[in-house]
Z-matrix of the N, CA and C atoms (Angstrom, degrees):
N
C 1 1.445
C 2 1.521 1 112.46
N 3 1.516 2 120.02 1 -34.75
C 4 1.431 3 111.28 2 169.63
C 5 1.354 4 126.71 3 -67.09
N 6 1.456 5 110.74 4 -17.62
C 7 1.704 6 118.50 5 175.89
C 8 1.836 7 109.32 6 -51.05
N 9 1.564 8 101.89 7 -47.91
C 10 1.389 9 113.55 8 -162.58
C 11 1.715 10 104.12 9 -70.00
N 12 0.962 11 123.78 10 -16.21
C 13 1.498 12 119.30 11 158.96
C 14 1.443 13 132.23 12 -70.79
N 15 1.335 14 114.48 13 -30.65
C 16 1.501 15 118.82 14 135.55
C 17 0.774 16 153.54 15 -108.97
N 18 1.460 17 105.90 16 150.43
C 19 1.952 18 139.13 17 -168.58
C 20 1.410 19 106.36 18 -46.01
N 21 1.196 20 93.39 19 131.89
C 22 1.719 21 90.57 20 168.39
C 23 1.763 22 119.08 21 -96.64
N 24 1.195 23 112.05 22 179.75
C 25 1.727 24 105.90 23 -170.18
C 26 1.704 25 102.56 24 -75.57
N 27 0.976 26 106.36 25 148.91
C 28 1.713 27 128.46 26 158.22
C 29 1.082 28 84.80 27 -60.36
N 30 1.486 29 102.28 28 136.57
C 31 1.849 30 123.60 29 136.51
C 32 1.209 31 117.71 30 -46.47
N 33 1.001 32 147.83 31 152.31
C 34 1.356 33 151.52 32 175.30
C 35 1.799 34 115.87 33 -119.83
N 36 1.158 35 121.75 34 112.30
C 37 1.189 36 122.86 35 -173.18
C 38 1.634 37 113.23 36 -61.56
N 39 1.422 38 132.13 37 134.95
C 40 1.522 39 117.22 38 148.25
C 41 1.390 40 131.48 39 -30.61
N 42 1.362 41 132.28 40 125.71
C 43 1.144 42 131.20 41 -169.84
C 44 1.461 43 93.54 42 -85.94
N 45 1.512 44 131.06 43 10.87
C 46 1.445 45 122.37 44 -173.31
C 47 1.893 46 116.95 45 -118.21
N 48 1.650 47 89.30 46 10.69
C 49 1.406 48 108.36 47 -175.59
C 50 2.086 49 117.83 48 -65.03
N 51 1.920 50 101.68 49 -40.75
C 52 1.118 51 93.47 50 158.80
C 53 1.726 52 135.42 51 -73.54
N 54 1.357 53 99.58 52 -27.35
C 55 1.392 54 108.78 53 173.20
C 56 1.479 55 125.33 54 -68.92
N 57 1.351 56 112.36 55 -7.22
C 58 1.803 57 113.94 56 165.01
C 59 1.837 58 110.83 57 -112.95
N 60 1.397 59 109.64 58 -6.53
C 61 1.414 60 110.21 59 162.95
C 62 1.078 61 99.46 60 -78.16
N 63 1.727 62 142.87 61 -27.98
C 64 1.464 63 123.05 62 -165.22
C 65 1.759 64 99.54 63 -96.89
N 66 1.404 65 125.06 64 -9.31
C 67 1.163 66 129.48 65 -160.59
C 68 1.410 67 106.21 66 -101.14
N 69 1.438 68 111.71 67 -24.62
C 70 1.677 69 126.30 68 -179.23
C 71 1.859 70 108.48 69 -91.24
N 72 1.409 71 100.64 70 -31.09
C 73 1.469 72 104.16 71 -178.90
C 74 1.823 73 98.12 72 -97.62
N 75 1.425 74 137.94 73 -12.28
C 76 0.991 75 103.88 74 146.69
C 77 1.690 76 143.45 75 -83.33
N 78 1.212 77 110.69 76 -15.99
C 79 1.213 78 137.28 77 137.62
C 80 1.455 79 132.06 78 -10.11
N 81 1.639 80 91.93 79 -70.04
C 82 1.797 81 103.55 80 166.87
C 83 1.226 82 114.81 81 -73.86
N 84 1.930 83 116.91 82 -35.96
C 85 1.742 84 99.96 83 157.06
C 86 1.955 85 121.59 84 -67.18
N 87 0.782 86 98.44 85 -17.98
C 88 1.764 87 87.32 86 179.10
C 89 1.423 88 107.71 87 -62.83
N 90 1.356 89 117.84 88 -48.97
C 91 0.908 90 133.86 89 -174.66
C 92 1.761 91 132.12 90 -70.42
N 93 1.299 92 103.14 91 -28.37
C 94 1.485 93 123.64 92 146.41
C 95 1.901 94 128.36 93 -69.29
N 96 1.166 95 102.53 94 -29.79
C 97 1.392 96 113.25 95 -166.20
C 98 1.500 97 99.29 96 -111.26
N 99 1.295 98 130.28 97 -26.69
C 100 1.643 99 120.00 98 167.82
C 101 1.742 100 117.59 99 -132.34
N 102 1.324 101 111.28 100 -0.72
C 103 1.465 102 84.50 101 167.75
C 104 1.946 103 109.52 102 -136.06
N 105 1.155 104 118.81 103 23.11
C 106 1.240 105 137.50 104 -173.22
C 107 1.665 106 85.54 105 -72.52
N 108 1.444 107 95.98 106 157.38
C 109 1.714 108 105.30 107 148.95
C 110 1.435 109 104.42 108 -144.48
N 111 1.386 110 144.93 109 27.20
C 112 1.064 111 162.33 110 99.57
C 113 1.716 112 97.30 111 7.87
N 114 1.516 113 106.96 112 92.21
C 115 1.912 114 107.36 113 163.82
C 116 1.352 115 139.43 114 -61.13
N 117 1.977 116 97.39 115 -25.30
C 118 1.404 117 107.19 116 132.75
C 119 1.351 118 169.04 117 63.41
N 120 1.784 119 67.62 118 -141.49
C 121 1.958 120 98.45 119 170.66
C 122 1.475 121 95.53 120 -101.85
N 123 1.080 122 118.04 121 5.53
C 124 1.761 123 100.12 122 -175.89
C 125 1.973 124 98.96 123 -64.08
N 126 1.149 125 103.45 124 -65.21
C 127 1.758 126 95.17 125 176.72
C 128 1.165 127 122.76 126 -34.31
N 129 1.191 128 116.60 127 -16.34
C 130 1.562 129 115.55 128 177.31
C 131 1.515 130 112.33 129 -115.02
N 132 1.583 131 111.11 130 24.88
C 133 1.710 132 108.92 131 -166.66
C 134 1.891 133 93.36 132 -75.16
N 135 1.065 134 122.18 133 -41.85
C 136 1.858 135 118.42 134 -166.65
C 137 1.319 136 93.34 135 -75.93
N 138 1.294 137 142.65 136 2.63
C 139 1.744 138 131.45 137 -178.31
C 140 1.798 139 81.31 138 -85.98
N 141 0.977 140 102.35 139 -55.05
C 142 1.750 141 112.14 140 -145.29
C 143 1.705 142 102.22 141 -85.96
N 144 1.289 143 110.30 142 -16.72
C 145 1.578 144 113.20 143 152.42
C 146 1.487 145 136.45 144 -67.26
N 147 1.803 146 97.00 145 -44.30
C 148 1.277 147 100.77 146 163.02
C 149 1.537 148 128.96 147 -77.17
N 150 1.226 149 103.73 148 -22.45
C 151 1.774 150 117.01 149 166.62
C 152 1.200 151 125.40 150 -51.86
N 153 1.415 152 115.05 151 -50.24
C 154 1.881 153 144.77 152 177.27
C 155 1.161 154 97.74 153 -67.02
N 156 1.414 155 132.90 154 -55.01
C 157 1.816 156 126.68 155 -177.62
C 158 1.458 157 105.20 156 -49.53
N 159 1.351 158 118.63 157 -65.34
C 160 1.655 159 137.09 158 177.81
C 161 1.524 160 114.71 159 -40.25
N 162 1.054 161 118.13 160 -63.69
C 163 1.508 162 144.71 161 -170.04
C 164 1.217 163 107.55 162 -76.57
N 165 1.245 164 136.32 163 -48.83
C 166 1.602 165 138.45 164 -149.06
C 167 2.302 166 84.22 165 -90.75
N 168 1.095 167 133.48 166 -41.19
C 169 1.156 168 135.68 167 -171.23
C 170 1.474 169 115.93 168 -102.74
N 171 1.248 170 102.24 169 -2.03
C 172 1.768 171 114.19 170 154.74
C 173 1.310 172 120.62 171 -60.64
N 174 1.889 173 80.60 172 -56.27
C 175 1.462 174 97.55 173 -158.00
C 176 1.667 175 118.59 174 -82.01
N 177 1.523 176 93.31 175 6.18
C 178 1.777 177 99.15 176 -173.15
C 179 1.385 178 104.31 177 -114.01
N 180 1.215 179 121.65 178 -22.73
C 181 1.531 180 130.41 179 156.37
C 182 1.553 181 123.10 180 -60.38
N 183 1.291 182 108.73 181 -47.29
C 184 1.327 183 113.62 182 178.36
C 185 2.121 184 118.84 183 -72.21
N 186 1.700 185 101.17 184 -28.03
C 187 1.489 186 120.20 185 140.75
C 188 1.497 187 101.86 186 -18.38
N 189 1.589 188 110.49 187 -90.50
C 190 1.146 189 123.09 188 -149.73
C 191 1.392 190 124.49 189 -49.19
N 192 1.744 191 96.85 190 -47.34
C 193 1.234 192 114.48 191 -173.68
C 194 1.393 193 118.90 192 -90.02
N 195 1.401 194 124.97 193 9.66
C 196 0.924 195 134.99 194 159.76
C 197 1.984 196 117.64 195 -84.10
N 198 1.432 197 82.78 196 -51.87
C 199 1.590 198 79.16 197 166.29
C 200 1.646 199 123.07 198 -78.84
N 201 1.055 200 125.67 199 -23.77
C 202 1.485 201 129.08 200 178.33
C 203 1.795 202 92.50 201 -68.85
N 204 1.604 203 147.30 202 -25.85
C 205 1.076 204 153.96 203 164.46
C 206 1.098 205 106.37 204 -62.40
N 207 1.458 206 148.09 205 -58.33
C 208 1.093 207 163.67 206 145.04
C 209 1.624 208 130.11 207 3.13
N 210 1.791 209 85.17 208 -61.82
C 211 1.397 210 101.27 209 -173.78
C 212 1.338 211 101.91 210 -104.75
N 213 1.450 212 141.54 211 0.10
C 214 1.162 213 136.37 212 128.81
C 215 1.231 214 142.22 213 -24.52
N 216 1.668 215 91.74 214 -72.62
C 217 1.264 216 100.90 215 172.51
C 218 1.923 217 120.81 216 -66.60
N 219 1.703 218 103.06 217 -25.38
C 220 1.432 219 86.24 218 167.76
C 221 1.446 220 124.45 219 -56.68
N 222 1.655 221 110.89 220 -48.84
C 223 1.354 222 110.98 221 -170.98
C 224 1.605 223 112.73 222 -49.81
N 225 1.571 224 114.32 223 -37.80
C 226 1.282 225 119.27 224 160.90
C 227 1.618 226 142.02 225 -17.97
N 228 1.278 227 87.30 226 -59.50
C 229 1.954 228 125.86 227 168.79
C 230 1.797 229 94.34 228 -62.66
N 231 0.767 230 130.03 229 -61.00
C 232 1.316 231 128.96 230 -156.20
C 233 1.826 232 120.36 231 -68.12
């Protein structure tokens, strides 16, 4: 009966959840904007070119520095 008075932990989200939404959605622009042959998406090939430049090196930077944060803070803990 004393268990039921306490809370249990929050889930804790991945801190790497935005960094593969920006890496998966630049992705689908690379892939729309340079290797589609979809007649289309051709009107929309320079949206999804300029998107993929932006996005695809966001999202691999923010990778890094997420994990270089990571393993910081482990050594931290230790």
């Amino acid at each position: 009966m004393g268990k039921k008075n306490e809370k249990s932990a929050v889930p804790q989200m991945s801190p790497y959840v935005f960094t593969f939404l920006l890496i998966g959605f630049g992705a689908w622009c690379f892939w729309d904007g340079f290797l589609t042959t979809d007649p289309e998406m051709l009107e929309h090939a320079s949206f999804n070119k300029v998107l993929s430049v932006i996005l695809l090196p966001w999202g691999i930077y923010d990778f890094f520095k997420i994990r270089k944060r990571q393993k910081n803070k482990k050594q931290s803990e230790d």
